[in-house]
C-alpha positions in Angstrom: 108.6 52.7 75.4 106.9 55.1 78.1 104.9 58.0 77.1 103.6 60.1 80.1 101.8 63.7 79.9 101.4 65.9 83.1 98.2 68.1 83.2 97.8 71.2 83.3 100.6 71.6 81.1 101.0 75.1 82.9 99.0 77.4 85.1 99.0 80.5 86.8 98.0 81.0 90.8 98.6 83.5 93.3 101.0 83.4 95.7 100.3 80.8 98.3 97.7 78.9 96.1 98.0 75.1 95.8 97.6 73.4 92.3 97.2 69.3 91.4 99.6 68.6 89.0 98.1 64.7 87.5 100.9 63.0 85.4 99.1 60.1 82.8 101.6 57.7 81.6 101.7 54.2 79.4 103.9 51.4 79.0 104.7 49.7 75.4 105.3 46.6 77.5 102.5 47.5 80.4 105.1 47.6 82.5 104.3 48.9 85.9 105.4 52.4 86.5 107.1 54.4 88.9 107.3 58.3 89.1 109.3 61.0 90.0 108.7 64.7 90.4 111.5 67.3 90.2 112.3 69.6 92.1 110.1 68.0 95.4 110.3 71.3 96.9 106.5 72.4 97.4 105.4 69.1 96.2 103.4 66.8 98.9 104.7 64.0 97.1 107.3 63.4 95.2 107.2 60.1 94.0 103.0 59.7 93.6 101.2 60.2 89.9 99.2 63.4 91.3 100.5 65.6 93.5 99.8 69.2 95.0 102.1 71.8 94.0 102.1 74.5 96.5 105.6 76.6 94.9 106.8 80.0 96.5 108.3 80.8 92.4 107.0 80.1 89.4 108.2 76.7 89.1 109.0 74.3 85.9 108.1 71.0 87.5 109.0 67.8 85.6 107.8 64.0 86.1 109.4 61.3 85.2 108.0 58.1 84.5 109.7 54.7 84.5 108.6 51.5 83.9 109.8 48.0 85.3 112.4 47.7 82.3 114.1 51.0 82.9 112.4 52.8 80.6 111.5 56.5 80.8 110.0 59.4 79.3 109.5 62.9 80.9 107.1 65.9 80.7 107.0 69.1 82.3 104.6 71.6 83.6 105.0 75.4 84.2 103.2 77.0 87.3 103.9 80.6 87.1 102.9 82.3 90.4 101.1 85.5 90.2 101.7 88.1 92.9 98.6 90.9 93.5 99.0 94.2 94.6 98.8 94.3 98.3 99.4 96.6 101.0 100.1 95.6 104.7 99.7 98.1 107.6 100.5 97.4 110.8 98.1 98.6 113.3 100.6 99.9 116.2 104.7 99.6 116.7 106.8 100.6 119.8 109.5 102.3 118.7 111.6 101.7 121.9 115.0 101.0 120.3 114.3 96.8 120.7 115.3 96.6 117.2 111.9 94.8 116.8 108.4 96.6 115.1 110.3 100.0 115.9 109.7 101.8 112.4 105.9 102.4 111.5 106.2 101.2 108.1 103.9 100.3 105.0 105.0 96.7 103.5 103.2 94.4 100.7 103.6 93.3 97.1 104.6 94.9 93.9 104.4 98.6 95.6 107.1 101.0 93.8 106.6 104.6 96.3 104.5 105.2 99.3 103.5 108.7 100.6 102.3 108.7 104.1 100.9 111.6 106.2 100.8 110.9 110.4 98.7 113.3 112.1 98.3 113.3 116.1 95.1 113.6 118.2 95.4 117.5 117.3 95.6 117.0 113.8 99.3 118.2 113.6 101.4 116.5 111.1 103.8 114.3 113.0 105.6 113.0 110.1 105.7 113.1 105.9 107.5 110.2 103.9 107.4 109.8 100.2 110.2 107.3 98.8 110.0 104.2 97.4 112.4 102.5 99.8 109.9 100.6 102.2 112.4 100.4 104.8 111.4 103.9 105.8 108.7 104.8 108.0 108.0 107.0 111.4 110.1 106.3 113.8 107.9 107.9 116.6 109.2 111.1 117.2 109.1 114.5 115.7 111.0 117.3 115.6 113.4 115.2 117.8 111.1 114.3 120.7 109.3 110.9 121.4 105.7 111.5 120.6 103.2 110.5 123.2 101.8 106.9 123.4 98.4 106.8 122.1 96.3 106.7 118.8 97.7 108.3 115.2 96.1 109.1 112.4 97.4 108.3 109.2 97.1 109.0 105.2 98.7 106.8 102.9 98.8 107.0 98.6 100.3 104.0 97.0 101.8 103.6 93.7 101.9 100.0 92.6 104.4 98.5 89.8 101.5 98.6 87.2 100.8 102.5 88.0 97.7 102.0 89.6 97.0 103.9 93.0 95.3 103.7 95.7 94.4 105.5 98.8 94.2 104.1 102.9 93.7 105.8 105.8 93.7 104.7 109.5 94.9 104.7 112.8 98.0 103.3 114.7 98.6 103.2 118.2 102.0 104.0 119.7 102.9 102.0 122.3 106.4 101.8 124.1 
């Protein structure tokens, strides 16, 4: 008989964080052993007796161990992966109809509605946004005209999933 234990039996990490995963297994018969790790996606290794984990979702990954007489035993382990609150802004966008980085938008993890203020060098109010689609953003006009290229200020609140808030400002350059 084989009896093999993978440790940590479970784990939490953030998103893009690696984890060892150590399986420790015995043969009845001292048989050598062979192992293998399901699923191999995000594994370094799929066949060694530690290996990094490095999943994109939490992940259930099992090891099986198998000794030279066919027999096997199993055990799992549970990384759950753990995604912050995070906001990304990007610093300028050339909304010049390229279909690429046209929209000044807000993007990140776990935000449910974004209201966002853009003022010009005059301190008039360019554009207003408050949805929770983050598809939406300024588009680089107002009032139907293309806005001059140059430097924009801009207010943002964000609500998060949890209900927090929080409050960014900057600037973003229009560029065509």
């Amino acid at each position: 008989s084989v009896n093999v234990s993978v440790t940590p039996a479970s784990s939490i990490i953030e998103s893009g964080e690696s984890l060892t995963l150590d399986a420790f297994a015995t043969s009845g018969l001292n048989g050598n052993l062979t192992y293998s790790w399901s699923p191999a996606e995000g594994l370094d290794c799929a066949t060694c007796e530690s290996v990094i984990a490095t999943p994109t979702t939490s992940t259930t990954y099992t090891v099986t161990a198998i000794d030279e007489f066919g027999c096997s035993s199993s055990a799992s382990s549970f990384i759950t992966i753990e995604i912050n609150n995070q906001i990304v802004v990007p610093n300028a966008f050339s909304p010049n109809g390229d279909g690429f980085n046209d929209i000044f938008r807000l993007t990140g993890s776990n935000i449910s509605e974004v209201e966002m203020h853009i003022f010009d060098r005059w301190g008039c109010e360019v554009f207003t946004l408050i949805s929770a689609d983050l598809q939406e953003g300024w588009n680089g006009t107002f009032k139907g005209l293309n806005q001059e290229l140059g430097a924009y200020v801009y207010y943002a609140y964000i609500r998060f999933n949890d209900d927090t808030t929080k409050f960014i400002k900057g600037n973003v350059t229009l560029v065509r």
